[in-house]
ZAMARGU-4260 file (C-alpha; in steps of 0.2 Angstrom, whole numbers, plus 5000, padded with zeros to 4 digits):
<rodrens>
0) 4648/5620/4361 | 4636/5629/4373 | 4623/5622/4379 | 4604/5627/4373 | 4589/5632/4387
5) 4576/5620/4383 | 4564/5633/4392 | 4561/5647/4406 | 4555/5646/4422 | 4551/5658/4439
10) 4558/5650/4456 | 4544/5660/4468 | 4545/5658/4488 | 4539/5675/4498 | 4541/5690/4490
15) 4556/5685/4478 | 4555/5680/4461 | 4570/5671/4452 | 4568/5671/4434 | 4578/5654/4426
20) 4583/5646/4411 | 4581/5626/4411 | 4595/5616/4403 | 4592/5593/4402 | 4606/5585/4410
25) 4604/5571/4401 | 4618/5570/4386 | 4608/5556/4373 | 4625/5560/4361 | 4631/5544/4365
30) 4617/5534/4364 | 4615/5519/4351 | 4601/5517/4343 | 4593/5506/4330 | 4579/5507/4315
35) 4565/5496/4311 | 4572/5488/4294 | 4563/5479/4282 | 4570/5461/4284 | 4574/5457/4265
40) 4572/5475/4258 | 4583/5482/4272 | 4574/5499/4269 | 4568/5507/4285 | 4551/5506/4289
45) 4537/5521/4294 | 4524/5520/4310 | 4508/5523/4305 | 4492/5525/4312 | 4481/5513/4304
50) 4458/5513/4306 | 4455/5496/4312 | 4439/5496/4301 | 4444/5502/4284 | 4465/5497/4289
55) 4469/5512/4279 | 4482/5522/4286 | 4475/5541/4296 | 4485/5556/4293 | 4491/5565/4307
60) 4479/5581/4305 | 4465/5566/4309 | 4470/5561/4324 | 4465/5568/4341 | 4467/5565/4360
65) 4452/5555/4368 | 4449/5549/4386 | 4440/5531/4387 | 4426/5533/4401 | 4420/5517/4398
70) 4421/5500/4387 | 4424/5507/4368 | 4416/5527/4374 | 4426/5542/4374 | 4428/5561/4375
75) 4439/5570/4364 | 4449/5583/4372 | 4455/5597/4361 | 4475/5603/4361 | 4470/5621/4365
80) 4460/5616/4380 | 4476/5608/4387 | 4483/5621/4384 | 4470/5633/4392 | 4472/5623/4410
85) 4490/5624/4410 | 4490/5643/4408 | 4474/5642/4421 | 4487/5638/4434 | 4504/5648/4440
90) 4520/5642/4430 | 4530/5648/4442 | 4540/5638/4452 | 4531/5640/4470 | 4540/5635/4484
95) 4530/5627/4497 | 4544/5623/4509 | 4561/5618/4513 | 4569/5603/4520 | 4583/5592/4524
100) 4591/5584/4508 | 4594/5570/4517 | 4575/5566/4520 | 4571/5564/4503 | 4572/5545/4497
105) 4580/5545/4480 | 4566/5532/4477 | 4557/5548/4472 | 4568/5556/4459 | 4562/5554/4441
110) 4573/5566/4431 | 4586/5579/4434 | 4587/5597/4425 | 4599/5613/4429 | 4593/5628/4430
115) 4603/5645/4428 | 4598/5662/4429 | 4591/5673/4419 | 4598/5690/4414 | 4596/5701/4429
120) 4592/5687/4444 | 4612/5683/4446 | 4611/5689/4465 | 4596/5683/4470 | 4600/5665/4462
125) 4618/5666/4469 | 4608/5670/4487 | 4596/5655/4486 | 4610/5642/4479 | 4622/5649/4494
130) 4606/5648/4508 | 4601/5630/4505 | 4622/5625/4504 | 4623/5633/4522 | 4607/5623/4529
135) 4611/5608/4518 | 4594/5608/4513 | 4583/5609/4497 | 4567/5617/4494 | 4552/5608/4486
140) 4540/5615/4475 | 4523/5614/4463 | 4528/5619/4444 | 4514/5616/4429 | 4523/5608/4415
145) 4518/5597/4400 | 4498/5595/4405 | 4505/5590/4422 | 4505/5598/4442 | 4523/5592/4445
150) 4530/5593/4464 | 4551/5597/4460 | 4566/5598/4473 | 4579/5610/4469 | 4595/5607/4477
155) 4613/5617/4477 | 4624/5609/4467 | 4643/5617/4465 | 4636/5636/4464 | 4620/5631/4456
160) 4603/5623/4455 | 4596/5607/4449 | 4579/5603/4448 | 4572/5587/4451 | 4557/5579/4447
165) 4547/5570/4459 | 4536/5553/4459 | 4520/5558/4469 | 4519/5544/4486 | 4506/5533/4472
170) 4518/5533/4459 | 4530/5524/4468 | 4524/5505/4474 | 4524/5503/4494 | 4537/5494/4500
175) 4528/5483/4512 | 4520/5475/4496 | 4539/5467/4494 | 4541/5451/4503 | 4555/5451/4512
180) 4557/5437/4526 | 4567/5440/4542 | 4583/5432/4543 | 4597/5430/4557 | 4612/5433/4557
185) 4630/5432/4568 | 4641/5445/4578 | 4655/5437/4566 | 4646/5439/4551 | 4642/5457/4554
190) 4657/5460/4561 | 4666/5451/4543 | 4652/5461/4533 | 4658/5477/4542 | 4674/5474/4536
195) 4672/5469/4519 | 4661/5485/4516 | 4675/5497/4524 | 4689/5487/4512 | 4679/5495/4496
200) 4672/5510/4506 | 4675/5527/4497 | 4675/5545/4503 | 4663/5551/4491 | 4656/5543/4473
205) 4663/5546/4457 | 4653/5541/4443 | 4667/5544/4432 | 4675/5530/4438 | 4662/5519/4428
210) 4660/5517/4411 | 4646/5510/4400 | 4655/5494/4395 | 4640/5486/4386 | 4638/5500/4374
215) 4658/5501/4370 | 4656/5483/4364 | 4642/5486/4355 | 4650/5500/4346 | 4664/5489/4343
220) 4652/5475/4335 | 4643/5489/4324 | 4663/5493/4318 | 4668/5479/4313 | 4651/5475/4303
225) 4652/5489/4294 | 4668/5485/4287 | 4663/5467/4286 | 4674/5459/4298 | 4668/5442/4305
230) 4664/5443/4321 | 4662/5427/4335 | 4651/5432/4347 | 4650/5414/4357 | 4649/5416/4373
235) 4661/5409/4387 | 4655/5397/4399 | 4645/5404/4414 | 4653/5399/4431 | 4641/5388/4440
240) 4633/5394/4454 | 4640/5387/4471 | 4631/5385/4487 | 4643/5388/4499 | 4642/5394/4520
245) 4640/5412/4521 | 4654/5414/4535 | 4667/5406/4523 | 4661/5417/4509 | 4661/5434/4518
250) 4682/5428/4522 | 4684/5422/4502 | 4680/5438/4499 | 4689/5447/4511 | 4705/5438/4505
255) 4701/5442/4488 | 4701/5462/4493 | 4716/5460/4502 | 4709/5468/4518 | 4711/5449/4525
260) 4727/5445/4532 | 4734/5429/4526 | 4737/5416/4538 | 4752/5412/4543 | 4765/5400/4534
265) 4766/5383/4543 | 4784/5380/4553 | 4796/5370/4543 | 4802/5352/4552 | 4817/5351/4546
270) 4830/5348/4561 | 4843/5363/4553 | 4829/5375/4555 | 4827/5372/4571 | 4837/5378/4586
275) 4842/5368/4598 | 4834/5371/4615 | 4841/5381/4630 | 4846/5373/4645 | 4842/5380/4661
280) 4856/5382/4674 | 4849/5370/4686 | 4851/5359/4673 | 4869/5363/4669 | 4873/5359/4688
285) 4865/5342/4689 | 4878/5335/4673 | 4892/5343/4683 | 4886/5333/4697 | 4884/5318/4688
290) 4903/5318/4680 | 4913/5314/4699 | 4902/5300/4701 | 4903/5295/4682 | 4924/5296/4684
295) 4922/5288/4701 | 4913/5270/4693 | 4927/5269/4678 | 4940/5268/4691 | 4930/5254/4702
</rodrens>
């Protein structure tokens, strides 16, 4: 089934306008969800908005948006004028610059959306996705969209575009607020880290290679209710947590990943497996020496 353009958008930088069509990349068909059920009923319940001082419940015609200014004070603010500011300011997508993809933390990202063009903007989109493939860059924009001045990346992605959605720099808490302590470690631990990482290092990531596994038994559980199987859902026994030296974890590991060579079998004892020792030459001309004298002594 083809996809549906959840909207229209114009990607603007100089002189050139790409007229595009925004399609989610988010695929909810999978999801799992549940409803609010009452308990001994088991009819599904309805939200409602409910006036604290009469408690009976406000139809949705009654209800408006308001701004608190202060302690129990507010200002009403009408759809239409929302909407007004919104169309105040350019929807296009303006391009303010282009930069290394590399130099964007992904700490920023906050949604991802692919864009195609629009009937007529083929060449010029095919021109943009092919620029920014060549530089290995993306280009960063301003876009007015649901009451809000969004800053967006749009990247190449194999011979299109997909926009991103970024956290301004107070969105995203400061990472100096984390406390993390110094520690040091050992040329032998780093070197054993090294080693571990490049025994489970990839070429590049394949997501999928990974599967939701919590939500596969959770569709199996909702399964076998249906058809009113019994279901034990006891857990097994959590391995306890050991503390053990860092060094001989880092090798444990290794060993488990096979990138550690095994150490090498003990010798055996065992006087058959063993061969006897060479003698040296000099060696084998002292016994000659020593037989005259030993014939010479039996005769005496």
């Amino acid at each position: 089934m083809a996809a549906r353009a959840s909207g229209t958008g114009t990607i603007s930088f100089g002189l050139v306008n790409i007229p595009v069509k925004l399609y989610s990349a988010n695929d909810s068909s999978g999801k799992i969800s549940f409803n609010q059920l009452h308990a001994e009923k088991k009819i599904r319940l309805k939200q409602q908005m409910i006036d604290p001082e009469t408690g009976e419940a406000v139809p949705r015609e009654k209800i408006v948006k308001g701004y608190e200014f202060a302690k129990d004070q507010y200002i009403v603010i009408d759809e239409a004028e929302l909407e007004k500011l919104e169309l105040a300011t350019s929807r296009s997508m303006d391009i303010t610059e282009f930069v290394p993809l590399s130099s964007v933390d992904p700490l920023f990202f906050e949604s991802g959306t692919y864009l195609a063009p629009d009937k007529g903007a083929e060449r010029a989109y095919a021109l943009l996705v092919r620029g920014l493939e060549d530089m290995k860059h993306a280009a960063i924009a301003k876009w007015v969209a649901r009451g809000k001045m969004n800053v967006i990346l749009i990247r190449p992605m194999q011979n299109a575009l997909v926009m991103h959605m970024l956290r301004y720099a107070d969105e995203v808490k400061p990472l100096s607020e984390i406390p993390v302590p110094d520690a040091t470690i050992s040329d032998a631990e780093l070197g054993l880290a090294r080693q571990f990482i490049g025994s489970l290092a990839k070429p590049t990531f394949d997501i999928t290679a990974y599967k939701d596994e919590y939500r596969d038994r959770l569709k199996d559980l909702l399964d076998r209710k249906v058809k009113g199987e019994a279901v034990d859902l006891t857990p097994a026994p959590a391995p306890q947590a050991k503390v053990v030296d860092l060094m001989e974890a880092l090798k444990a590991s290794l060993a488990r990943s096979g990138a550690l060579p095994a150490a090498p079998a003990a010798e055996t004892s065992a006087d058959t497996d063993r061969k006897p020792p060479k003698q040296s030459p000099k060696s084998d001309d002292a016994a000659a020496d020593a037989e005259p004298a030993k014939k010479k002594k039996a005769k005496g």
